[in-house]
VOZA-325890 format. One record per residue (C-alpha): x, y, z. Coordinates in pm, whole numbers, padded with zeros to 5 digits, always signed. Layout:
// VOZA-325890
XYZ...
//
This chain:
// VOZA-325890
+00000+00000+00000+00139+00320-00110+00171+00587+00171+00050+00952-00003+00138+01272+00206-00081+01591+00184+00053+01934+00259-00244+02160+00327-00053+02433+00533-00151+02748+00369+00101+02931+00118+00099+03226-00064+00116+03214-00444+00421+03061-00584+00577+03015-00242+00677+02730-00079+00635+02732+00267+00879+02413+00347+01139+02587+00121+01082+02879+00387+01092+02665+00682+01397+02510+00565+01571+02871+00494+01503+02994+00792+01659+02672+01036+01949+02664+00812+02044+03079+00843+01901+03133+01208+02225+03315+01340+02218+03526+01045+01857+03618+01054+01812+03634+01414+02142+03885+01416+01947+04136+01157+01644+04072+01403+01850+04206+01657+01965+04537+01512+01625+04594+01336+01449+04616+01668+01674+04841+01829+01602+05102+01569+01216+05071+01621+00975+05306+01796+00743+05224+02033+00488+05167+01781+00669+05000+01568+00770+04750+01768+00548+04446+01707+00601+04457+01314+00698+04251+01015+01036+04348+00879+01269+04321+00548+01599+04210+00695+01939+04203+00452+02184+03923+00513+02511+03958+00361+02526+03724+00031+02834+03602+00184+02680+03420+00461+02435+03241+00211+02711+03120-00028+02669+02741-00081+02986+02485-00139+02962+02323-00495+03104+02094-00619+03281+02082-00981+03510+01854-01193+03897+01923-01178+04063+01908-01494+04162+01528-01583+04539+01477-01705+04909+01520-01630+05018+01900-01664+05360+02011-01618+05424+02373-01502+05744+02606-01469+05747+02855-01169+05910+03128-01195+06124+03146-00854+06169+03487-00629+06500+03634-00453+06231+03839-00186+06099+03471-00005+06227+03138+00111+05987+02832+00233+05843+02898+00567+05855+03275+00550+05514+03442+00679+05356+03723+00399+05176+03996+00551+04818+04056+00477+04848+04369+00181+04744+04708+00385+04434+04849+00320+04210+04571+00363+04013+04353+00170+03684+04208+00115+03365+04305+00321+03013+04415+00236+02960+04658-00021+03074+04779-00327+03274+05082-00434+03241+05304-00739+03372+05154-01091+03288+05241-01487+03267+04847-01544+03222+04516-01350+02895+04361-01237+02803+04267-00874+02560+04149-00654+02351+04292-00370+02316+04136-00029+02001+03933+00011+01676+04090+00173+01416+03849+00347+01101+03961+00484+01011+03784+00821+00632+03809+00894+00540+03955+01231+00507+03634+01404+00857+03525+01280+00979+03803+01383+00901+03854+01731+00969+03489+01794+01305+03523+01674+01398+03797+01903+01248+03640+02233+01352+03257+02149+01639+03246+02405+01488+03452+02664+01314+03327+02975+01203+03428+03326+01485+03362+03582+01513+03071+03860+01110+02974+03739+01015+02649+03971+00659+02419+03953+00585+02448+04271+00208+02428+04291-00149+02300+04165-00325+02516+04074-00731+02588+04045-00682+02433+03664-00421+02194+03698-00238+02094+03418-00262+01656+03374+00054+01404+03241+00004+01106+03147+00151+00818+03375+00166+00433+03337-00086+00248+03558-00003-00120+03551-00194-00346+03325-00579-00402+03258-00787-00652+03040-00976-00376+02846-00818-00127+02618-00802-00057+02259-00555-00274+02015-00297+00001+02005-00232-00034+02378-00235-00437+02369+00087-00532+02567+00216-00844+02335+00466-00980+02568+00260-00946+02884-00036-01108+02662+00153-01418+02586+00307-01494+02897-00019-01501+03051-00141-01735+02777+00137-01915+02797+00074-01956+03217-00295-02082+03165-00200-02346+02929+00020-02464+03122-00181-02462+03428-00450-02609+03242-00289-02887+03113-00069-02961+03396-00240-03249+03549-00381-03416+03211+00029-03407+03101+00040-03603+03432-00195-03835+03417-00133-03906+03017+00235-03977+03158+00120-04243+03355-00083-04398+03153+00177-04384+02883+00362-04608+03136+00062-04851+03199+00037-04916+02815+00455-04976+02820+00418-05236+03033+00058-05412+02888+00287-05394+02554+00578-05563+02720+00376-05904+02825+00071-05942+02571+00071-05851+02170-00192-05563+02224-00458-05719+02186-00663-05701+02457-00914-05536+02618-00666-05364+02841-00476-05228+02645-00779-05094+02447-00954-04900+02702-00574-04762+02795-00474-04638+02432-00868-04502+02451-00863-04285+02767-00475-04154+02604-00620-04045+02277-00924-03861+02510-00660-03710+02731-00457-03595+02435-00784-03459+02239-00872-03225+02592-00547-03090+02611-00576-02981+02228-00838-02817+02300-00684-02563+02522-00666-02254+02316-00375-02110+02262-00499-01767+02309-00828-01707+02486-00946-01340+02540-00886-01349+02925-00523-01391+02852-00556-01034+02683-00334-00753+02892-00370-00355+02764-00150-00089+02874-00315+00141+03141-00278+00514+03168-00391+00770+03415-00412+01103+03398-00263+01266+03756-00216+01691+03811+00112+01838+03799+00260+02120+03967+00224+02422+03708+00415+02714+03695+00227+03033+03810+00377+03362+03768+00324+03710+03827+00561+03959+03686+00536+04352+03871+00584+04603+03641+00722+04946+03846+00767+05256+03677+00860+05595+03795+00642+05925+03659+00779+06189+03850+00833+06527+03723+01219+06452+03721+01094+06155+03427+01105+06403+03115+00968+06263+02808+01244+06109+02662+01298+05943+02950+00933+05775+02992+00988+05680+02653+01323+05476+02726+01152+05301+02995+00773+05275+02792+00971+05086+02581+01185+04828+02842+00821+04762+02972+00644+04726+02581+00868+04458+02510+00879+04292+02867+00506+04306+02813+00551+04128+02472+00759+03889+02560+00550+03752+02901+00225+03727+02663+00443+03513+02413+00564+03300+02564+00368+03229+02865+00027+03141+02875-00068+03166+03226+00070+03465+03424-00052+03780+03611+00108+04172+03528+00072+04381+03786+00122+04730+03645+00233+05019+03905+00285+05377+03839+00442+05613+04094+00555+05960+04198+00478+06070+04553+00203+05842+04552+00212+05477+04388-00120+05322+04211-00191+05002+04052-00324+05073+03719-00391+04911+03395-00230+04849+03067-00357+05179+02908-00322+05368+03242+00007+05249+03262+00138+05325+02904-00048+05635+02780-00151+05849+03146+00027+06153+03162+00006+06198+03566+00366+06349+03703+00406+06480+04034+00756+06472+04287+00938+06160+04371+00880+05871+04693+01044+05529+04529+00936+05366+04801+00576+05450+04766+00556+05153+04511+00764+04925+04683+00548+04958+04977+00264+04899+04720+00443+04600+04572+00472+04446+04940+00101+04465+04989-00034+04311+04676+00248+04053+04704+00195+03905+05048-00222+03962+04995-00256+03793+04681+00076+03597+04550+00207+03411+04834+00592+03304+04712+00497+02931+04861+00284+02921+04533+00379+03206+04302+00683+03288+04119+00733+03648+04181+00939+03839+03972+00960+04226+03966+01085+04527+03701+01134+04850+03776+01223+05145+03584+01349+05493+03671+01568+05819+03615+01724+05722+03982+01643+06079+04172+01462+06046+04501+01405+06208+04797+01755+06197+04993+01577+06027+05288+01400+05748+05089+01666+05580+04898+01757+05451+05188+01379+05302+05290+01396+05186+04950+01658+04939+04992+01557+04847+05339+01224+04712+05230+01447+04532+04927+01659+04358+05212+01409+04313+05470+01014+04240+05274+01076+04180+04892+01389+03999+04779+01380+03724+05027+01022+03651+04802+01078+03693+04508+01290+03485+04243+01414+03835+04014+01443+04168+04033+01564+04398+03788+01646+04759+03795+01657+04926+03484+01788+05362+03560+01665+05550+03238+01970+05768+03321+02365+05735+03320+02440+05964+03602+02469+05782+03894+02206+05905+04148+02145+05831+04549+01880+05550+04432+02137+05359+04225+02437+05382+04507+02170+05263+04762+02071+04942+04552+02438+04898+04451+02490+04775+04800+02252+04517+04735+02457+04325+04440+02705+04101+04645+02424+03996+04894+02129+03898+04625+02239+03735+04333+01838+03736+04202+01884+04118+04199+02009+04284+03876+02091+04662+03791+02168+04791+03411+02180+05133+03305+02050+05272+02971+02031+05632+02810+01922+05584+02491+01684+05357+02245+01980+05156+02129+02031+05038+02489+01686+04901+02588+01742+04560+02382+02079+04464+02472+01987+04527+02807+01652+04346+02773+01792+04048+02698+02113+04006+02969+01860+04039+03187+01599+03777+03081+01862+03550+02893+01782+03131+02897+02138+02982+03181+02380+02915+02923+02288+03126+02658+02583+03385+02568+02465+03755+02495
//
């Protein structure tokens, strides 16, 4: 029977989507490089988009082969008075090579290679070695999720689940079981009609009703089936809850007065793309979005992204916040707890210093990361109060960024998969 395969993914006109597939695995470095500096130039709008990436047509070049010329040739060097064997030629000055092309009256070339990734290419490109830090199943949860598991053996099931080996060994344990004691018997009776044999010619009536209850013996134990449907063993499976991982990821952003525009905008875009990424790539967790200035309020998406409130600066207005929503509805025995915060770094002079108190003392012993993103380069009394936190929290994390450029590399040191080199 001859096995026919049907492709009915859906492809544009004259495209091939395997031929796509199998571009993309093969040139993933190169691809997922462009990826990298195409999202860095982005604005916030932009961000979730399709794009056109270029890849150099030298990293595309294929090996091919070809067929040497056949024969004996003999050459004639000419020889040198500059060079003896084993001397090492410098590379000529002025380089070599590269991208590009420079102007020229003649010659043909050819132009690097441009591939447009869809949107959903593209963004999963750009967050496929990223995850959430230290994440642990530690808990079942309202839905839990169900595996799978072996249960043994049982005698109903469907043929695809019919345990062969287990099968026959039964069958192979009733028949013997069954026929153990007419084997017996017959035995003996074998050794009755010996002996009759040995002292008449077999003849009489004897050795007639022996050979008759042998061939009835023999006839009952040919009748044991060789397989009977109580011999028939299925493999069982039960479906048994699993510990899930539940997450909640707090989202902390500074709106103070001291937060110009430019610098909301640095940090509206850390939190657009940590929002992007958590709703990829993770189907079940809680954002808890919290904007601050001398006050701190939990707010929605839109609040959080498009409200223009400003006022002075009290850090430790959210964190305070952040304490109270974590201990009354994420307790860390079932939640992983992770937390981002973003800001310019300016505080009142006598907060910083409640601000990394309730760091050392309420939050960080909960939670599995934070990170602390300062929209800012100059170093200000909230960064030199959570420096002092580095050496004794190794789930705590501080990066600096000033401009757009910044946000991505940063991004992803601080949500990077263990093992993965940025």
């Amino acid at each position: 029977m001859a096995l026919q395969i049907i492709d009915r993914r859906l492809a544009g006109k004259n495209k091939s989507v395997g031929n796509r597939e199998r571009f993309v695995r093969r040139f993933k470095e190169q691809i997922a490089e462009s990826v990298r500096r195409a999202v860095s130039q982005r604005g916030i709008r932009d961000i979730e988009q399709a794009e056109s990436i270029t890849i150099p047509k030298k990293d595309i070049g294929e090996p091919v082969f070809h067929h040497g010329r056949g024969g004996i040739h003999d050459r004639v060097h000419p020889g040198n008075a500059e060079h003896v064997r084993g001397d090492r030629i410098e590379r000529p000055r002025g380089g070599g090579g590269g991208g590009g092309s420079q102007a020229s009256d003649s010659g043909e070339g050819e132009d690097d290679f441009t591939f447009t990734l869809t949107k959903e290419e593209f963004m999963q490109l750009f967050f496929e070695d990223l995850a959430l830090p230290n994440l642990l199943r530690t808990h079942i949860g309202e839905n839990p999720k169900y595996k799978s598991r072996r249960a043994g053996y049982s005698q109903n099931g469907i043929p695809n689940n019919l345990a062969v080996l287990r099968t026959m060994r039964g069958a192979l344990g009733r028949r013997i079981a069954l026929g153990q004691s007419a084997h017996r018997e017959l035995q003996a009776l074998q050794a009755q009609l010996e002996a009759l044999l040995a002292q008449d010619d077999g003849t009489s009536e004897a050795v007639a009703e022996l050979q008759g209850r042998i061939d009835l013996l023999r006839e009952r134990t040919r009748r044991i089936p060789y397989l009977d449907p109580i011999d028939l063993r299925f493999r069982s499976r039960v479906q048994v809850p699993v510990p899930s991982s539940q997450a909640v990821m707090f989202c902390l952003m500074d709106v103070s007065g001291s937060m110009d525009q430019a610098r909301k905008d640095l940090a509206k875009r850390f939190f657009i793309l940590l929002y992007l990424f958590l709703t990829r790539h993770y189907e079940t967790i809680d954002i808890v979005f919290i904007r601050h200035h001398t006050q701190a309020a939990e707010v929605n998406e839109e609040q959080f992204f498009h409200s223009t409130e400003s006022g002075g600066t009290v850090v430790s207005s959210a964190l305070v916040l952040l304490d109270q929503i974590m201990r009354a509805r994420y307790p860390s025995g079932d939640w992983n707890i992770y937390v981002a915060q973003a800001s310019d770094g300016d505080n009142f002079n006598n907060d910083s210093g409640n601000c990394r108190n309730l760091l050392v003392d309420r939050i960080l012993p909960l939670v599995r990361h934070f990170a602390y993103v300062q929209v800012a380069q100059e170093e200000q009394n909230l960064w030199t109060e959570y420096s002092q936190l580095l050496p004794l929290f190794a789930h705590f994390a501080m990066r600096k960024v000033s401009e757009p450029g910044d946000i991505y590399p940063v991004f992803r040191d601080l949500f990077k998969k263990e093992g993965v080199q940025v």
